[in-house]
C-alpha positions as CSV (number, residue, x, y, z in Angstrom):
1,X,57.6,-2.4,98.2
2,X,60.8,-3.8,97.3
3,X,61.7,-5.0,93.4
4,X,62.7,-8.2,92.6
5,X,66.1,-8.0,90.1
6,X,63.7,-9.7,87.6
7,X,61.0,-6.8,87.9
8,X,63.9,-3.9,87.9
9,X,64.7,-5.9,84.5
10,X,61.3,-5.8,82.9
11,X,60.8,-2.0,83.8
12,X,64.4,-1.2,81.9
13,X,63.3,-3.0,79.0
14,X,59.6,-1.4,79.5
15,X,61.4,1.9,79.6
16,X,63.8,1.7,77.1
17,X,61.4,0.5,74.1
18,X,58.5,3.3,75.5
19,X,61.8,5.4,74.8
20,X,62.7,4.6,71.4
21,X,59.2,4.9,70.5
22,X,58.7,8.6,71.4
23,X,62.1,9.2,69.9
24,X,60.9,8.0,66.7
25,X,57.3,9.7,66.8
26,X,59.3,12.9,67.8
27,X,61.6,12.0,64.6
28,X,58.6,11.9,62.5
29,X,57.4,14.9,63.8
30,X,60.0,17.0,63.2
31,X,61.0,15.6,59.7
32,X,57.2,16.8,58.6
33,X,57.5,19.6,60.0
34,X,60.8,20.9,58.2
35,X,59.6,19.4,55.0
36,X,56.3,21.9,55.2
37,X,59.1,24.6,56.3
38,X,60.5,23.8,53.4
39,X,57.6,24.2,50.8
40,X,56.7,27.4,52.6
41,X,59.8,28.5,52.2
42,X,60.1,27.5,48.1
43,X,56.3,29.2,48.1
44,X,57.7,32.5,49.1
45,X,60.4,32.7,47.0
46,X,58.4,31.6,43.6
47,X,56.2,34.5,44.8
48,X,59.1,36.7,44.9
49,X,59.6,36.5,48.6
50,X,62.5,35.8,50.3
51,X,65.8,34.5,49.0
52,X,67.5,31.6,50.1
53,X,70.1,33.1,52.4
54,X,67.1,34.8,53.8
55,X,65.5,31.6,54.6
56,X,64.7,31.7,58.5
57,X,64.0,28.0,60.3
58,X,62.4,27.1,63.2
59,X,65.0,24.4,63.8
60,X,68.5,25.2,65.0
């Protein structure tokens, strides 16, 4: 089945907001997840854990 121009437009703009909307839910995401990192990581050192330079992430 052959697209129309008009149809090959609607699926670019289908595609490019679906997207933008997993970028941002993958944003999210990732922004919770280093801010528990983070309160793990200020946990372990009020315990007496590691130090700061010690600090491993998950994220590059």
């Amino acid at each position: 089945m052959r697209l129309s121009r008009n149809d090959l437009e609607r699926q670019v703009e289908t595609y490019r907001a679906k997207a933008l909307q997993e970028h941002d839910g993958m944003r999210y995401w990732q922004n919770r997840a280093l801010a528990a990192e983070q309160k793990l990581a200020d946990m372990q050192q009020d315990i007496g854990g590691n130090t700061p330079n010690e600090r491993a992430t998950l994220w590059p």
